[in-house]
C-alpha positions as CSV (number, residue, x, y, z in Angstrom):
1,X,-11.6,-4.0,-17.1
2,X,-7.8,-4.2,-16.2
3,X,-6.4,-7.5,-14.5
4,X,-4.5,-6.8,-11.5
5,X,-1.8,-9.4,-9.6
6,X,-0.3,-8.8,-6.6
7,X,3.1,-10.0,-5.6
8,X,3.8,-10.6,-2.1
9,X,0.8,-11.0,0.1
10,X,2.1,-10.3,3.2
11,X,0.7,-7.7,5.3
12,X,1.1,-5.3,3.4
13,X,0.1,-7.0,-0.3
14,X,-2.8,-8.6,1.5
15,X,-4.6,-5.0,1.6
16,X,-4.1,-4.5,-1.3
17,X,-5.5,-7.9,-2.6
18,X,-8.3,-6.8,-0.2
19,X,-8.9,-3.1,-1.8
20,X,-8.5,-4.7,-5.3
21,X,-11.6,-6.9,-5.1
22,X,-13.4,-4.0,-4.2
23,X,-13.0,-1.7,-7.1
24,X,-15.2,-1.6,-9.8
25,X,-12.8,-1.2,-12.3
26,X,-10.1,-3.8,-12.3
27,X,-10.2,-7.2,-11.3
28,X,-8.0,-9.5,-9.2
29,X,-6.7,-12.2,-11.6
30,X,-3.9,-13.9,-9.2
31,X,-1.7,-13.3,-6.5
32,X,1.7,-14.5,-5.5
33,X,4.2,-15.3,-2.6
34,X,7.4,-17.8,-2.3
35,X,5.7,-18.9,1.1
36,X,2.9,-21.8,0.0
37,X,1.1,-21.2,3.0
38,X,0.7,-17.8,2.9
39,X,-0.4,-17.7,-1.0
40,X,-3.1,-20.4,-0.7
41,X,-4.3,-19.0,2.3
42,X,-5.2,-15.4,0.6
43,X,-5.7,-16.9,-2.7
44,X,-8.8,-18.9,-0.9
45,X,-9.5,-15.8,0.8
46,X,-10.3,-14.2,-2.4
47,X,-10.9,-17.0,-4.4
48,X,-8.0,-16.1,-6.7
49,X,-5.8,-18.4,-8.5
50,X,-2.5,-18.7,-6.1
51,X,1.2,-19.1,-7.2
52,X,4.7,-19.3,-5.4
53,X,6.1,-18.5,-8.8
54,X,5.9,-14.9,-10.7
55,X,7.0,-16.7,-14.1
56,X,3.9,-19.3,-13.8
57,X,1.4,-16.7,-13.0
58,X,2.8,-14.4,-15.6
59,X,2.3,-16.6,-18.1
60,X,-1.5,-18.2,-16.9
61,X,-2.9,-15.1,-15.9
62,X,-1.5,-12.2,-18.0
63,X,-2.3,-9.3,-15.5
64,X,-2.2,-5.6,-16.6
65,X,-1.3,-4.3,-13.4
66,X,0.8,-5.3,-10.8
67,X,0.9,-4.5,-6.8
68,X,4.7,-4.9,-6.0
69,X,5.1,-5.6,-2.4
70,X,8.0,-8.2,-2.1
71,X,11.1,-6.8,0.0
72,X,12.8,-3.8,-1.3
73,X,15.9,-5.9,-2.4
74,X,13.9,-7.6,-4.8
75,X,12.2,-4.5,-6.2
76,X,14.8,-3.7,-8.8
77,X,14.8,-7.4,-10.4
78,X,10.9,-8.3,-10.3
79,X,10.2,-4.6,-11.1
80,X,12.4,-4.8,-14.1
81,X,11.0,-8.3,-15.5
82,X,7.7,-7.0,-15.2
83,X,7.7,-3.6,-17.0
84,X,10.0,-5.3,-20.1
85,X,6.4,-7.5,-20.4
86,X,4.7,-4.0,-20.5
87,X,3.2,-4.5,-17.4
88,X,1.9,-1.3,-15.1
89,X,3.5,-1.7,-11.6
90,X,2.7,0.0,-8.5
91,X,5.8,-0.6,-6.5
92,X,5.6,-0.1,-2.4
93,X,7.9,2.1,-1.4
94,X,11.1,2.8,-1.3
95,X,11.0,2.2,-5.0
96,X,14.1,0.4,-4.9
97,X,17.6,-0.2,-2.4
98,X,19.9,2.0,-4.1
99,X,19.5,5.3,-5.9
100,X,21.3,3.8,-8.8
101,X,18.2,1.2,-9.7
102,X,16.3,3.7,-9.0
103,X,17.1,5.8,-12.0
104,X,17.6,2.1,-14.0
105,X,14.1,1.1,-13.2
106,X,12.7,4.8,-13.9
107,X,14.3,5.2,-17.5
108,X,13.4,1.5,-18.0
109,X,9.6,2.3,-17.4
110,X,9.9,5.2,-19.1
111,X,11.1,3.4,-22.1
112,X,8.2,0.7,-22.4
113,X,6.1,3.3,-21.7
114,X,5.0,1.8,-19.0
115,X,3.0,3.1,-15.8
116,X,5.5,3.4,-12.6
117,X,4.2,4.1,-9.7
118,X,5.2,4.2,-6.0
119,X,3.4,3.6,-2.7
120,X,3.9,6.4,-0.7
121,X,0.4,6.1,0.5
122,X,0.2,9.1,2.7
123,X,-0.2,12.0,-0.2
124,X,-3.6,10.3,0.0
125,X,-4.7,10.9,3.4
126,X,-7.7,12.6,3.6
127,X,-6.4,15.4,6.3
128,X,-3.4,15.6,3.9
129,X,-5.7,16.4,0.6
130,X,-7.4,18.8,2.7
131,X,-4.7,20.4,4.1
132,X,-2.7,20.8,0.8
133,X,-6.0,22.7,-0.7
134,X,-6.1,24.8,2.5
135,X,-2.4,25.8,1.3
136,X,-2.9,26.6,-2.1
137,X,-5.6,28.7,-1.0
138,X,-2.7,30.7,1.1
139,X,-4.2,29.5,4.4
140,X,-1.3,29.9,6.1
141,X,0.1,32.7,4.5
142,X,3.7,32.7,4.0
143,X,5.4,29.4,5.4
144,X,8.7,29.2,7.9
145,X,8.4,25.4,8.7
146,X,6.7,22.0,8.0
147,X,7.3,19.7,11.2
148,X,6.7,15.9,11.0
149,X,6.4,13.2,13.8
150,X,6.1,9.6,13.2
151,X,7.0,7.8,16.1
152,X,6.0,4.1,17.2
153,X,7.3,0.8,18.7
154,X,9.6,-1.7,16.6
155,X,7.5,-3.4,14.1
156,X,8.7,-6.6,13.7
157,X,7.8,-6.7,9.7
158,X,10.5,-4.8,8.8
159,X,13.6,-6.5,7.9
160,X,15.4,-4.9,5.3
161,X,15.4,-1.1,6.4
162,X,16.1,1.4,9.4
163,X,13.5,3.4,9.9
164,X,15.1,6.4,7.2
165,X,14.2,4.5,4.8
166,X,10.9,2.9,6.2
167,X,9.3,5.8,8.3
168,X,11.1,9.0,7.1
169,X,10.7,8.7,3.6
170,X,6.8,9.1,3.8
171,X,7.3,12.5,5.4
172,X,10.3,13.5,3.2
173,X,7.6,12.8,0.5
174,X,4.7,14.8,1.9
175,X,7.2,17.8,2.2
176,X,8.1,17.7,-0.9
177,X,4.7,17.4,-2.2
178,X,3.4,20.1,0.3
179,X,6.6,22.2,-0.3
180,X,6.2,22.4,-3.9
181,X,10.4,23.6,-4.0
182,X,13.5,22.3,-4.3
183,X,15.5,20.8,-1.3
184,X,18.9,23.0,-1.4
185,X,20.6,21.9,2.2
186,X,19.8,18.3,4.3
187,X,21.0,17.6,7.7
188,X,20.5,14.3,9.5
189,X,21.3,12.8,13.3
190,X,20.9,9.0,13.8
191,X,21.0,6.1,16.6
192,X,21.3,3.0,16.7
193,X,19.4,1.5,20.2
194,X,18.4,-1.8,20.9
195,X,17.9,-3.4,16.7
196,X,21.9,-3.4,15.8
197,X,22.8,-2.8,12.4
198,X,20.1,-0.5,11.6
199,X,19.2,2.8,13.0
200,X,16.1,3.3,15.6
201,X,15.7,7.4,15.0
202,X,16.2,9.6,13.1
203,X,16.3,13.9,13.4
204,X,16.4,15.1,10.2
205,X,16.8,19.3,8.7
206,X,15.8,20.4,5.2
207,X,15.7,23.8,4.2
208,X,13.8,24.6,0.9
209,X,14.7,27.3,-1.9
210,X,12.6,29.2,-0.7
211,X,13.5,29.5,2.9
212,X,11.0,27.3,4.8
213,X,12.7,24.9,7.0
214,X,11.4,21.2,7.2
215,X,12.3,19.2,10.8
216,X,11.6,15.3,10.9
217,X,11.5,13.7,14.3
218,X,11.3,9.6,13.6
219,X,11.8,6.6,15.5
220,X,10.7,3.2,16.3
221,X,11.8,3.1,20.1
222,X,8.5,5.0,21.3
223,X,5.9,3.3,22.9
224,X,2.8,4.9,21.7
225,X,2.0,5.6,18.2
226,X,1.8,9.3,17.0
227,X,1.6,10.7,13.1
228,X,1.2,14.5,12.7
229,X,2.4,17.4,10.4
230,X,2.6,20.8,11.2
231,X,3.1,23.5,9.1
232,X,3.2,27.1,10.8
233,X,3.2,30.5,8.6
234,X,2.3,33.9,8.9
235,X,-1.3,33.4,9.5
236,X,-1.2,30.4,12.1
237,X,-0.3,27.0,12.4
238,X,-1.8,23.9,10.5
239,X,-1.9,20.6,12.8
240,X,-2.6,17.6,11.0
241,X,-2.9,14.0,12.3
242,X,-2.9,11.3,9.9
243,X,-3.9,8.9,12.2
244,X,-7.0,10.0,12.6
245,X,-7.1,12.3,9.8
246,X,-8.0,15.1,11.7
247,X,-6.9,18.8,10.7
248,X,-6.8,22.1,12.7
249,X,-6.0,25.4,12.4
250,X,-4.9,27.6,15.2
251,X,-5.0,31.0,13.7
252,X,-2.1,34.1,14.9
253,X,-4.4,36.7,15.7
254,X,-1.7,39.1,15.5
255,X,-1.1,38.1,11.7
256,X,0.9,41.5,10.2
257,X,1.0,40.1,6.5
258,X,4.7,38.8,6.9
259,X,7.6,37.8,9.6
260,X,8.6,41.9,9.7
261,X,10.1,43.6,12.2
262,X,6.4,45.0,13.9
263,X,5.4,41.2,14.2
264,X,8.6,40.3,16.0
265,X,8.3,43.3,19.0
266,X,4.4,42.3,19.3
267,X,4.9,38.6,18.9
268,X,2.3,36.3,18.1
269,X,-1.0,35.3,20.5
270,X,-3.6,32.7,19.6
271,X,-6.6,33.8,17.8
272,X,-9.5,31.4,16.8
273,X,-9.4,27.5,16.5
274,X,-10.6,25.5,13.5
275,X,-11.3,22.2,12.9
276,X,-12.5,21.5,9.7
277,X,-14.6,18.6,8.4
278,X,-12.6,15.7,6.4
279,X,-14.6,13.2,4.7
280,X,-12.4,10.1,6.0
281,X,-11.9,6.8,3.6
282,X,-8.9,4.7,3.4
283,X,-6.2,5.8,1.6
284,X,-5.5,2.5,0.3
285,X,-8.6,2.3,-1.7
286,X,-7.4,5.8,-3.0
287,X,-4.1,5.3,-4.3
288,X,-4.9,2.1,-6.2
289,X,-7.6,4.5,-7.6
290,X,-5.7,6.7,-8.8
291,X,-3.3,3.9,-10.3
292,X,-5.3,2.2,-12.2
293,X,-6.7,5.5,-13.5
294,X,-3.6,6.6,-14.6
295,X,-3.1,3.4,-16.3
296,X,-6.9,3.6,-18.1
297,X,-6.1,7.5,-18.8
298,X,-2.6,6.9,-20.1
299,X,-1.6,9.9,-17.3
300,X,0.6,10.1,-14.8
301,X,-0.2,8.7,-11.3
302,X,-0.6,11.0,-8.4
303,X,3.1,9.2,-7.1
304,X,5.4,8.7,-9.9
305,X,8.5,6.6,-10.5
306,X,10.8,10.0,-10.3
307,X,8.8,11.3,-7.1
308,X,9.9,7.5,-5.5
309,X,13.3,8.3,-7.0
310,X,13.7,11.6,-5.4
311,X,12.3,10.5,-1.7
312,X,14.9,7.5,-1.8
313,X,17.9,9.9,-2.9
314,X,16.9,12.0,-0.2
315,X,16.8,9.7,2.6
316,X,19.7,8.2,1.5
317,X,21.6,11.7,1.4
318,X,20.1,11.7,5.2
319,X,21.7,8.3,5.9
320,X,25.0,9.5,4.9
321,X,24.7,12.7,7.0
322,X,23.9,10.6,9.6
323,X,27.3,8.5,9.1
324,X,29.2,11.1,8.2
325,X,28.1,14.3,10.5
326,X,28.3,15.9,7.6
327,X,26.0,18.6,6.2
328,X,24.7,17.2,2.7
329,X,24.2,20.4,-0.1
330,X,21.9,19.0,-3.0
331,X,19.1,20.2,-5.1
332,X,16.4,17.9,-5.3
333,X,13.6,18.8,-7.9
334,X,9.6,18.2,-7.3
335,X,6.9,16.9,-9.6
């Protein structure tokens, strides 16, 4: 049975303390966090030994695996000290605050052999599991776009990130992983409203190799919370909502076989509507899963270090955009 440690135990950390205790398979050894108050109060939550300091627990508790969920500043440092100990981390995302450590903390990993992997916890959404099967069935045919919203009010945890970085990079990572191509052309659009210093939304363009375009619409000035993908093709139009893991299918009854010239004069109508059954569980409880099975396995997680690495290049290519109302040109490769 592998020991696990988690490091920060804020909101955050504390699920994952939480979904740790509950697997069969590991077992929580320790957690840590520089605030005493908050490290005793969810060490005696889980009757775990409690420390304020990582060098301490390293050396009373020797965990296997580590939760990584301090701020993303400090990802690069801790990350680093723990996989030179051989240590298996799961690091929250963005994997790190520059692309730069990034590729350090990667090759690092990579170079212990150690297990790197990185919490973009929406590739395990049920609806999203579902929906990726429906498309490698050809579902929806041949695909023109993947559409993301993630809107919501200012969360007040965030303190280190505009919401590129800390909302958009969960759906440049489901695209990717959806996509299945490289990125070959980025566009973003950004605002700063009422949080100075940091941008509030976000309207972002990708076009893929292959010619689908991806559209990103995020912000944290909205007052109601919404979460869905869309993905329309030739055969009809995916909706997925990831908050309540829910997944539809309106199907173009006027499907040709392709976007050809017939299609366009006819147009498209709406055929039958689908909602298909998803067996919901928290996603949480499947990405540390699917970590700590990777670890046992010696295989790679479902999320790895380079994935992490590629979603924070991209949003930072986005950020630049953004600054620079430029049009961004890179290739971005998908694993």
């Amino acid at each position: 049975m592998l020991k696990a440690a988690v490091i920060g135990v804020g909101s955050m950390g504390y699920n994952h303390a939480r979904v740790y205790t509950e697997l069969s398979n590991v077992q929580l050894v320790a957690v840590v966090d520089p605030n005493p108050e908050t490290a005793t109060k969810v060490g005696m939550r889980f009757s775990v030994p409690h420390f304020t300091d990582l060098d301490t627990m390293l050396a009373e508790c020797q965990p296997n695996v580590v939760t990584l969920a301090v701020p993303t500043s400090l990802h690069f440092e801790v990350g680093s000290k723990l996989i030179e100990q051989g240590i298996h981390v799961l690091m929250e995302k963005p994997i790190t605050s520059t692309v730069a450590q990034g590729e350090a903390l990667v090759a690092l990993a990579e170079k212990h052999g150690v297990t790197l992997a990185v919490g973009h916890i929406e590739r395990f959404n049920p609806a999203v599991v579902e929906l990726k099967r429906k498309l490698a069935q050809g579902g929806a045919g041949q695909i023109y776009q993947i559409h993301t919203q993630r809107l919501s009010p200012y969360p007040p945890r965030i303190k280190d990130a505009g919401v590129v970085i800390d909302l958009a990079s969960h759906d440049i990572d489901l695209m990717r992983y959806l996509i299945q191509d490289e990125i070959v052309r980025a566009y973003g659009e950004t605002l700063q409203g009422f949080k100075s210093g940091r941008e509030d939304m976000f309207n972002g363009l990708l076009r893929f190799r292959g010619g689908v375009v991806g559209v990103l619409n995020v912000n944290w000035i909205t007052p109601t919370k919404t979460r869905t993908l869309t993905i329309t093709g030739a055969r009809g139009m995916f909706v997925c909502n990831l908050l309540s893991q829910e997944l539809l299918f309106y199907e173009n009854s006027e499907h040709s076989g392709g976007w050809d010239s017939l299609s366009v004069l006819h147009g498209v109508t709406e055929g039958n509507l689908t909602g298909y059954p998803i067996r919901r569980y928290e996603p949480l409880a499947a990405e540390l899963n699917d970590f700590i099975n990777a670890v046992s396995e010696k295989k790679a997680p479902t999320v790895t270090g380079r994935d992490g690495l590629e979603t924070l290049r991209i949003a930072t290519e986005f950020m630049r955009s953004g600054a620079n109302v430029e049009i961004i040109i890179e290739s971005a490769s998908v694993t």
